[in-house]
C-alpha positions as CSV (number, residue, x, y, z in Angstrom):
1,X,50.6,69.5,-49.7
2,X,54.1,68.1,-49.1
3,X,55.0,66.2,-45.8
4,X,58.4,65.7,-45.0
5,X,60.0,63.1,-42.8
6,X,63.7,62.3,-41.5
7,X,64.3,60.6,-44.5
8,X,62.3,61.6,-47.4
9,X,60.0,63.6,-48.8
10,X,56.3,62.6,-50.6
11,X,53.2,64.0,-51.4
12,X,49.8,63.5,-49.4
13,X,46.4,64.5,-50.0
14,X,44.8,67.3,-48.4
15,X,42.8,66.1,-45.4
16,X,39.6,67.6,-43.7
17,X,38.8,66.0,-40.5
18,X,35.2,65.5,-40.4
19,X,32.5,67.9,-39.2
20,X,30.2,66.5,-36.5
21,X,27.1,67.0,-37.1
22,X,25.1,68.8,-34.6
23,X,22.5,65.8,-32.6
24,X,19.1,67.0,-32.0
25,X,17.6,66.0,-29.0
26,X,14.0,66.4,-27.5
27,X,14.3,69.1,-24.8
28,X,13.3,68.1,-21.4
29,X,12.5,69.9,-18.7
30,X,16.1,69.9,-17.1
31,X,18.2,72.9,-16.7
32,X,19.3,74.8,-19.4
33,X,23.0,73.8,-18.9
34,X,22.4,70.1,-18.5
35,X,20.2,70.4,-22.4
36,X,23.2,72.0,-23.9
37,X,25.7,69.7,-22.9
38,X,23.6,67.1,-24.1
39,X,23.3,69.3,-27.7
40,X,27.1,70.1,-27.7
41,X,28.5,66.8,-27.4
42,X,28.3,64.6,-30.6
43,X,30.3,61.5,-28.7
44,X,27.6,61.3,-25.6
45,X,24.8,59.3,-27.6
46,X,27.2,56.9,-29.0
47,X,29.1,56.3,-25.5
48,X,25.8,56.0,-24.3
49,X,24.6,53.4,-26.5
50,X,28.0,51.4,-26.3
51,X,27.2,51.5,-22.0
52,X,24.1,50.3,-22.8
53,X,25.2,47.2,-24.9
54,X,27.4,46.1,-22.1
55,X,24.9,46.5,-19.2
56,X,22.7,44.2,-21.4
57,X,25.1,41.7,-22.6
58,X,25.4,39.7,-19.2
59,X,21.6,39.7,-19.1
60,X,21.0,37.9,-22.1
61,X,24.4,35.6,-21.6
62,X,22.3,34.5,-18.5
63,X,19.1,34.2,-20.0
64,X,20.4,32.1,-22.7
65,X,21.7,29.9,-20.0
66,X,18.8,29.5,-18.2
67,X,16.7,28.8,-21.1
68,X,19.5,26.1,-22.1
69,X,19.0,24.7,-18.7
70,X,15.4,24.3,-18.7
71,X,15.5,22.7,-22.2
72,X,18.5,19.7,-20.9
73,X,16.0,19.6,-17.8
74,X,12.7,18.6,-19.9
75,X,14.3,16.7,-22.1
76,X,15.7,14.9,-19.3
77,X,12.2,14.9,-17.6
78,X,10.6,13.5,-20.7
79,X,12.8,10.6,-21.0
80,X,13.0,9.6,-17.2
81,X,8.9,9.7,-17.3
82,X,8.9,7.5,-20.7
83,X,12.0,5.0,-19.3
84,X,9.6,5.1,-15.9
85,X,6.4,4.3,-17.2
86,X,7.8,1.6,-19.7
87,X,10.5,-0.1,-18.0
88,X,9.2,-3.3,-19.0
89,X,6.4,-5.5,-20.6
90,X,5.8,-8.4,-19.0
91,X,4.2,-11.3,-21.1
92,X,2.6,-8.6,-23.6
93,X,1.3,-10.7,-25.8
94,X,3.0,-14.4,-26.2
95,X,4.2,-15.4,-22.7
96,X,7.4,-13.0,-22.5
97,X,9.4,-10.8,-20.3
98,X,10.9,-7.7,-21.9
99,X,13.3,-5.1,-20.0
100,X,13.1,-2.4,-22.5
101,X,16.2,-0.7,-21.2
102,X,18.5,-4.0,-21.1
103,X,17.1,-6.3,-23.3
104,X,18.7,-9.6,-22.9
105,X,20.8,-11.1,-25.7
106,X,19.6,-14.3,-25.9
107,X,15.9,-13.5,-26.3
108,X,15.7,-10.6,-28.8
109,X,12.2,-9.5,-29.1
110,X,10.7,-10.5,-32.4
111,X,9.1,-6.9,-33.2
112,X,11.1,-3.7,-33.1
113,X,11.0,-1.9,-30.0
114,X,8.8,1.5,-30.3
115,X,6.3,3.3,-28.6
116,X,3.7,2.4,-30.5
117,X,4.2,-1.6,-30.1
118,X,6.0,-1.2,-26.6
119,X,2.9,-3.2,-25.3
120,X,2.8,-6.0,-28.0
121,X,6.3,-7.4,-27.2
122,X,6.6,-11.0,-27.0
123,X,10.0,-13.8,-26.6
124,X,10.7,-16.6,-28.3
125,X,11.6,-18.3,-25.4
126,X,8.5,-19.5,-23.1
127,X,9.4,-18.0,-20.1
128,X,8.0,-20.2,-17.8
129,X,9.5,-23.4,-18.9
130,X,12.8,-21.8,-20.8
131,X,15.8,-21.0,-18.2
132,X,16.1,-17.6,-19.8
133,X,12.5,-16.6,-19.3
134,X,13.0,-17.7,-15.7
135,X,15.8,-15.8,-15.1
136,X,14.7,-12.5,-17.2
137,X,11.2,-13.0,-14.9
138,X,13.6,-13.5,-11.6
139,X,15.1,-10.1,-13.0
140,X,11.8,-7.7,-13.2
141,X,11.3,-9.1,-9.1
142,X,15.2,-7.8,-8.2
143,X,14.5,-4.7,-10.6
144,X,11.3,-3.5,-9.8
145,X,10.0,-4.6,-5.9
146,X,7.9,-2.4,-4.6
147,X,9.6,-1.5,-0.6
148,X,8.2,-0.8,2.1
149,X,10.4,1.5,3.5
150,X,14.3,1.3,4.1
151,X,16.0,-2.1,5.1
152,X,15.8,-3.2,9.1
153,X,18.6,-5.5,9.8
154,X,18.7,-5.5,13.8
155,X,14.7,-5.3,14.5
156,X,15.6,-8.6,17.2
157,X,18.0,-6.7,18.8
158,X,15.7,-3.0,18.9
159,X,13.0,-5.4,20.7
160,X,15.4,-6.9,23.2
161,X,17.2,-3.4,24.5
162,X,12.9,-2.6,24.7
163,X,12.3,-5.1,27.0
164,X,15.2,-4.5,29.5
165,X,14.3,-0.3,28.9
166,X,10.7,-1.3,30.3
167,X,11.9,-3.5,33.0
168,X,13.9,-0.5,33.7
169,X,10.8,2.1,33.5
170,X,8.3,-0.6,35.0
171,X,6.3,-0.7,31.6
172,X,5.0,-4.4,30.7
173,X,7.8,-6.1,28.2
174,X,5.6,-7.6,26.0
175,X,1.6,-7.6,25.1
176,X,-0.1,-10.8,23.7
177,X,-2.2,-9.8,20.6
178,X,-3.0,-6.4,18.8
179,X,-6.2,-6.6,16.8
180,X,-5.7,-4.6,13.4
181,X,-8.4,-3.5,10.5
182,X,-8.5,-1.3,8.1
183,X,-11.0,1.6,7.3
184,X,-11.7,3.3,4.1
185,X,-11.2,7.1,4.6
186,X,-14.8,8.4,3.4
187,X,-17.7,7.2,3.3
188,X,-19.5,4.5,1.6
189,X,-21.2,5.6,-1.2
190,X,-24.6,3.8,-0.1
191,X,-26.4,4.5,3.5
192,X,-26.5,0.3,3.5
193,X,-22.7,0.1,3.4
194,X,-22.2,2.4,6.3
195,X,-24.3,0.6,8.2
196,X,-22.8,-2.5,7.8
197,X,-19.8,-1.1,8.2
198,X,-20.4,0.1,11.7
199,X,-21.7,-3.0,12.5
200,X,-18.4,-4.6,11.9
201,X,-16.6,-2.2,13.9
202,X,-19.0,-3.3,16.7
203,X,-18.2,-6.8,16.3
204,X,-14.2,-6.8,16.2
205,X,-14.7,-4.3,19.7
206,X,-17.0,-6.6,21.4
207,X,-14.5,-9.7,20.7
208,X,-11.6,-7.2,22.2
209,X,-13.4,-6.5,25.1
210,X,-14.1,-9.9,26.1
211,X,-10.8,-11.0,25.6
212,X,-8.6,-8.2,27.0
213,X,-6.9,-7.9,23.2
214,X,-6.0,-4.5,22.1
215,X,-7.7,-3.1,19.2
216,X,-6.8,-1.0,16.1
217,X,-8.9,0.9,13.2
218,X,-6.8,1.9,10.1
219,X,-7.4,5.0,8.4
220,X,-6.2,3.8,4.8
221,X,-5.6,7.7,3.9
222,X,-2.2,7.7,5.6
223,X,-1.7,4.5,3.1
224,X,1.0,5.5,-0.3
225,X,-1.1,6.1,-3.0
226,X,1.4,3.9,-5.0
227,X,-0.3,0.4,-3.7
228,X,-4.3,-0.7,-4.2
229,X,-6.2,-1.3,-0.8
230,X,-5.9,-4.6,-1.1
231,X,-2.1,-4.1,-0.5
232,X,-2.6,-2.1,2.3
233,X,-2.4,-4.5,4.7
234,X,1.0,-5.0,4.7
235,X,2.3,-1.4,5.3
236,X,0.0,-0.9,7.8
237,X,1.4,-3.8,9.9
238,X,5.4,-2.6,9.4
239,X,4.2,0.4,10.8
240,X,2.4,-1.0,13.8
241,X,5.1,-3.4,14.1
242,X,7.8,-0.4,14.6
243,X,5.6,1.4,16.6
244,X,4.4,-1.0,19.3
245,X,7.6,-2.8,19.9
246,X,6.2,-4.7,22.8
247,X,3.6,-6.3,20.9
248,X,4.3,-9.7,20.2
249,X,1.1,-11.0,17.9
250,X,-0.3,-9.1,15.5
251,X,-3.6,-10.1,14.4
252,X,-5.2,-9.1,11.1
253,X,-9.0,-8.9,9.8
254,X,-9.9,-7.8,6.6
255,X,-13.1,-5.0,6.7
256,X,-15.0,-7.4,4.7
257,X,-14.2,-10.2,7.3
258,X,-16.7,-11.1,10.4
259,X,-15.5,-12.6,13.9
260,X,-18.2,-15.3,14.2
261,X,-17.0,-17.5,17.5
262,X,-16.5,-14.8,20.2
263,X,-15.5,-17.8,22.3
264,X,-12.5,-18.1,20.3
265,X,-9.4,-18.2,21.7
266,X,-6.2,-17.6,20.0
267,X,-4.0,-20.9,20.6
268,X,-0.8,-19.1,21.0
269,X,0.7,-22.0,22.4
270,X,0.4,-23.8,19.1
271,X,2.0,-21.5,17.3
272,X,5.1,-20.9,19.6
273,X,7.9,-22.2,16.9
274,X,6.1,-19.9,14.0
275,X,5.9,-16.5,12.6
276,X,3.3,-16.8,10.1
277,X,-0.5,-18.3,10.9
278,X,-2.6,-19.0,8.3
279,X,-5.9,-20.6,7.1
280,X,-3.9,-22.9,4.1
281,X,-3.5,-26.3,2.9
282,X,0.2,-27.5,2.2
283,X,-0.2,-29.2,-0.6
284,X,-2.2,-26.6,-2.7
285,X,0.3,-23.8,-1.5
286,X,3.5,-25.9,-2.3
287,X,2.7,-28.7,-4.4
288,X,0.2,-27.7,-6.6
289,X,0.9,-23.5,-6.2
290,X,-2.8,-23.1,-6.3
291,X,-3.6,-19.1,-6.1
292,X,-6.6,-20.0,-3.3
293,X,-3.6,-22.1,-1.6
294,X,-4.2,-19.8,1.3
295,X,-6.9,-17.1,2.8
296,X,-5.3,-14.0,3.5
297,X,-8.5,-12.3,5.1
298,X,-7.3,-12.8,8.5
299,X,-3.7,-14.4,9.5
300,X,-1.6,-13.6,12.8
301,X,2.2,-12.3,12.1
302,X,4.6,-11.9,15.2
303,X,6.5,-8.7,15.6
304,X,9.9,-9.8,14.5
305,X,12.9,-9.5,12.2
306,X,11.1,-12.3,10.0
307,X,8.3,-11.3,10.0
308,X,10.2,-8.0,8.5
309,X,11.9,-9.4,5.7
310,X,8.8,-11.6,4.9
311,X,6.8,-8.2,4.7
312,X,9.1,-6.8,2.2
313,X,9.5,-9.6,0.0
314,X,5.6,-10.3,-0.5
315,X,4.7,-6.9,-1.3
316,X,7.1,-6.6,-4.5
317,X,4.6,-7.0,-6.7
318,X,2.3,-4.2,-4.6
319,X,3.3,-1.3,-7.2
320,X,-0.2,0.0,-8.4
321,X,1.3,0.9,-11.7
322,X,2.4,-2.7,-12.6
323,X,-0.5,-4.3,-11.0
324,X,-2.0,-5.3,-14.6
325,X,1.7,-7.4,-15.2
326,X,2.1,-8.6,-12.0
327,X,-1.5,-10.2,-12.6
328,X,-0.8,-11.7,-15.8
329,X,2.7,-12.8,-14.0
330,X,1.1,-14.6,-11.4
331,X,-1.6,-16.4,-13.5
332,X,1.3,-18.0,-15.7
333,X,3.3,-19.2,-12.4
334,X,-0.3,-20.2,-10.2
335,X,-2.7,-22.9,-11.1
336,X,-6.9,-21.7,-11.7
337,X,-6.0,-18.4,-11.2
338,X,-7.8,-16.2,-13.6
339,X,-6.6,-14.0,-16.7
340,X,-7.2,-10.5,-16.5
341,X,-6.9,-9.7,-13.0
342,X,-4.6,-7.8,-11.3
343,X,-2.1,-8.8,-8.5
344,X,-3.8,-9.0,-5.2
345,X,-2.2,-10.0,-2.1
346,X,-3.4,-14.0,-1.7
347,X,-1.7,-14.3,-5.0
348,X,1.4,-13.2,-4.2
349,X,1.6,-14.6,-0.4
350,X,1.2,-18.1,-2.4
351,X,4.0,-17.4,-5.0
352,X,6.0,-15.8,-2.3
353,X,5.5,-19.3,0.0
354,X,5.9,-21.7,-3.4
355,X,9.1,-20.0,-5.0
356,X,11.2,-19.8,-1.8
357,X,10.2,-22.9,0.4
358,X,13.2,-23.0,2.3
359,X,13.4,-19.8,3.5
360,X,10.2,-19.2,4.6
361,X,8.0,-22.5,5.1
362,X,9.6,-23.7,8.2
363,X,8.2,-20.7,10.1
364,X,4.7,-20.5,8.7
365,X,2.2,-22.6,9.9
366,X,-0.7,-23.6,7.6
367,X,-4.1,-23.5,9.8
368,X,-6.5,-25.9,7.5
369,X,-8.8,-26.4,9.9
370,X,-11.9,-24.1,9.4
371,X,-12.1,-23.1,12.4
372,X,-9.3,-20.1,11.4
373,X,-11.3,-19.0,8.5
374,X,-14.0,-19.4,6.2
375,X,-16.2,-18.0,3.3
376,X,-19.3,-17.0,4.0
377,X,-21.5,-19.2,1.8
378,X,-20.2,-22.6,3.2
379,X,-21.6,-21.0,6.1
380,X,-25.2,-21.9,7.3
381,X,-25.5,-20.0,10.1
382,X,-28.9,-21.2,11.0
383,X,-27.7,-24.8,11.5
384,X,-25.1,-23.1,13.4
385,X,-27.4,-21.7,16.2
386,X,-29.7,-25.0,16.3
387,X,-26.6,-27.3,16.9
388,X,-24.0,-26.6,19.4
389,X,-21.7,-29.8,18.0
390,X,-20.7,-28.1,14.9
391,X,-17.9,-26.4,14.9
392,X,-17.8,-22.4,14.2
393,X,-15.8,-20.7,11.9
394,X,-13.3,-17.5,14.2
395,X,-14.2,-15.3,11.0
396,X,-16.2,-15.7,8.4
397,X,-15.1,-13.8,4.7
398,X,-17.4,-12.4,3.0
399,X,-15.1,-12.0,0.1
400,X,-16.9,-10.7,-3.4
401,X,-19.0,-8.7,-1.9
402,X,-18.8,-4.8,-2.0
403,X,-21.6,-3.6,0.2
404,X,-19.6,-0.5,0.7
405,X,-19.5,0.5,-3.4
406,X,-22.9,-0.7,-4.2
407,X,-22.1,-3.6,-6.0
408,X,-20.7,-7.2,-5.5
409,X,-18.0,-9.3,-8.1
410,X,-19.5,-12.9,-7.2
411,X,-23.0,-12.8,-5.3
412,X,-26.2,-10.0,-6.0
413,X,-25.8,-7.1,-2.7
414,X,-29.1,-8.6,-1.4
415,X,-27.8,-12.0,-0.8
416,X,-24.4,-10.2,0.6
417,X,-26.5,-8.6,3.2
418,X,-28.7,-10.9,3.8
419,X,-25.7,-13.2,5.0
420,X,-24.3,-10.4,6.5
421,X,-27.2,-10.1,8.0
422,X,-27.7,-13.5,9.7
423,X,-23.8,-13.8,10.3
424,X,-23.7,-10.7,12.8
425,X,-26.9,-11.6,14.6
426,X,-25.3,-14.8,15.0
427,X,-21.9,-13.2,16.4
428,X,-23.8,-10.9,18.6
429,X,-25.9,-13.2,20.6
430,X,-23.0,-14.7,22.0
431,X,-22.5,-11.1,23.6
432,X,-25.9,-10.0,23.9
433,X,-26.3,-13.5,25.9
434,X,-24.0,-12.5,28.7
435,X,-26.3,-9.7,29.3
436,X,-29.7,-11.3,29.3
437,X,-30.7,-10.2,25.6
438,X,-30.7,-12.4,22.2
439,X,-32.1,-12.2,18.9
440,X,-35.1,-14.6,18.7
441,X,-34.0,-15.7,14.8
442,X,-31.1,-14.2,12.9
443,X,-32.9,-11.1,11.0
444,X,-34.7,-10.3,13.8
445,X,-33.5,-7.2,16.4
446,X,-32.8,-8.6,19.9
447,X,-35.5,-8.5,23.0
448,X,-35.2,-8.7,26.5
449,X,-35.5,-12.7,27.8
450,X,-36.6,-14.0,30.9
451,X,-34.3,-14.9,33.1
452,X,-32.6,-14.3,36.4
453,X,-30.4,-11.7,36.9
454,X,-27.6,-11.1,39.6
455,X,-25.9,-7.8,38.7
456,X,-22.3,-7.6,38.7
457,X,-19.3,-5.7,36.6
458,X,-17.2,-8.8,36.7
459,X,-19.8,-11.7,36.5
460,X,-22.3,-13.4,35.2
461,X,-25.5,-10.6,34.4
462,X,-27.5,-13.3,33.1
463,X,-27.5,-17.7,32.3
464,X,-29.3,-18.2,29.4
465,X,-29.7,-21.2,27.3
466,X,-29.1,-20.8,24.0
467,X,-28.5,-23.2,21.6
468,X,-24.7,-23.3,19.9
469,X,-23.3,-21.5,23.0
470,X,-21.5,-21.5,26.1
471,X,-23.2,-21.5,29.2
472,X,-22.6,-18.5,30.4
473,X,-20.0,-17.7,32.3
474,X,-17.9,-15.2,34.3
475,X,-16.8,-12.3,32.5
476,X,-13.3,-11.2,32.7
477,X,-13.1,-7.8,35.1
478,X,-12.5,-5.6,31.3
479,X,-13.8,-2.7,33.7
480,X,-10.1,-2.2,35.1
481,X,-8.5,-2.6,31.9
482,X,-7.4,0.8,30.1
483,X,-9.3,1.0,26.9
484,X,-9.3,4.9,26.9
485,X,-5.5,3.9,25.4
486,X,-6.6,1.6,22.4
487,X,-9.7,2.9,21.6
């Protein structure tokens, strides 16, 4: 066949166009037209699969880019949770501080940094003695505090525009002393511990009562789950402390602590100048930096800006997670403190005191004498109730012993409650006294003694002479104060 153009003239091969081959298709139970037109038309299946291609094209772009973005995100996951959890070994092995992420230059760890040795890192340099180790240890405490909660700057101030808002309202400006313990949130896990238990409860209200001081239980569930419940002291008092505004004294007593004077009063007076009261000697807490420099079972703290900024910076070592460190950290830097224990609060209130003396020891006052606080077996309570000249402890620890778990660190649970035993008899006479009622010994349950009685609210129910105690005398009128609010 011959094809002729405007120009010239060749010779192309015949061509047959194609014959489309007739597509077979299942017949459904459509009309009869709508089946033929499906039959008839060879380019409908291919359209139809090209239409489908592009309806599922964006579908998988976006799966593809969701599945990208999951994989970045657990990658990322996996390496914030291993940078977390190993941030830093302190003293692993040779007396050394390690910041995995930052190493410093001029104390290269002497092993290779891995996974599998992350724990068994060690410095040349002694970091207790060497001004590197100093400053690399100075490091993990601006690195890695545990907060509180966010910085207060202007607490003063909050507490002054208070006061003129109550003059304003009529409220009282300030209150003298809040009483504050804390309490587990379940239950001991032995029928002796709750009992005990209760009977401290008993013992902290009946030394409110008589002393018109307001009174607070705890519930150490609301406490972060980041910080041990020896920790939990600390937030517990910010949080009081930004609650009750008007408060000026806070007064803390450990669970395991008894209030053994009920005659005690708190010499407020005394402490006028401070912020901090504590049962402490100087030189052990500054000279010496002995761990049992102080007794943190019970102490008074005054609602303040201080007080604030004390807070914060003794609870950097709180972190649960680093507790292990911070204990081997603070048994390098205190004298007689044991290996192997984890940070606890005394601990760290002494380092706290000792490393910073200027900012902080010139308003805390160091209570040595014993009547503040002392630990139950220097205590012979016995003696105590058969002569009135010695002088009585305002709570008695009766740290080491776990009457609540079962078991005890320093001292069998029998001889824990025994003493406990003896020292809440001895407490409660003092009370029980006022209302004609005593406990003959101190295991035994109290009985009704002879003795006249002149009946009255707001005075004296019963004089009784007991040996160690007051005469009796009037009773403050605690009928009109409004302990539906505290209790």
């Amino acid at each position: 066949m011959k094809r002729t153009t405007s120009t010239s003239t060749y010779d192309v091969p015949d061509y047959k166009p194609p014959v489309a081959k007739e597509h077979k298709v299942p017949v459904s139970k459509a009309p009869a037209e709508a089946n033929k037109a499906w039959v008839a038309d060879p380019v409908a299946p291919s359209a139809r699969l090209e239409d489908d291609g592009r309806r599922k094209a964006p579908e998988m772009k976006f799966l593809y880019l969701v599945s990208g973005c999951m994989t970045v995100l657990v990658i990322w996951g996996i390496v914030r949770e291993v940078s977390y959890r190993f941030p830093l070994v302190l003293y692993g092995g040779g007396g050394g501080s390690l910041s995995v992420q930052d190493p410093p230059p001029e104390n290269k760890p002497t092993v290779q940094v891995t996974a599998a040795n992350v724990a068994t890192i060690t410095f040349k340099d002694d970091p207790i003695t060497s001004r590197a180790g100093r400053k690399d240890a100075r490091r993990f405490l601006e690195k890695y505090p545990y907060s509180l909660g966010s910085k207060i700057s202007d607490w003063d101030k909050q507490r002054q525009d208070f006061a003129e808002d109550s003059a304003v309202t009529g409220l009282p400006k300030k209150s003298g002393i809040f009483l504050v313990s804390g309490q587990q949130p379940t239950s001991c896990s032995n029928a002796m511990g709750d009992h005990y238990y209760l009977k401290f409860l008993k013992n902290r209200v009946d030394y409110c009562r008589l002393h018109g001081i307001r009174n607070h239980l705890y519930n150490m569930a609301d406490i972060d789950e980041g910080v041990n419940r020896v920790w939990a002291k600390l937030p517990v008092l910010r949080t009081l402390m930004l609650e009750h505004p008007d408060v000026e004294w806070f007064l803390w007593i450990d669970s395991d602590a008894l209030i053994t004077n009920m005659n005690y009063e708190v010499p407020l007076r005394r402490y006028k100048n401070h912020n901090f009261v504590i049962h402490g000697i100087k030189d052990l807490v500054y000279g010496k930096k002995q761990w049992s420099g102080v007794t943190t079972g019970a102490f008074l703290i005054r609602n303040c800006q201080w007080s604030l900024d004390f807070l914060e910076a003794w609870a950097v070592m709180a972190d649960k997670k680093y507790e292990e460190k911070w204990g081997t950290f603070l048994s390098d830097h205190l004298t007689e403190r044991p290996r192997n224990q984890p940070a606890e609060d005394q601990s760290a209130a002494v380092y706290t005191l000792a490393n910073e003396p200027t900012k902080w020891s010139s308003k805390v006052y160091l209570e040595k004498a014993d009547d503040m606080s002392r630990f139950w077996k220097q205590v012979d309570f016995s003696k105590l109730r058969d002569d009135p000249s010695l002088p009585k402890a305002f709570v008695t620890h009766f740290a080491g012993c776990q009457s609540c778990t079962g078991g005890a660190t320093n001292a069998s649970i029998a001889v824990c409650q025994a003493g406990m035993e003896k020292a809440f008899n001895f407490a409660d006479n003092q009370v029980l006294a006022r209302y004609g009622y005593l406990h003959s010994d101190l295991t035994s349950a109290p009985y009704k003694a002879d003795c006249v009685t002149t009946h009255s609210s707001a005075t004296v129910i019963c004089e009784l002479e007991i040996p160690g105690f007051k005469r009796a005398t009037a009773i403050k009128e605690i009928d009109k104060e409004p302990f539906s609010e505290y209790w």
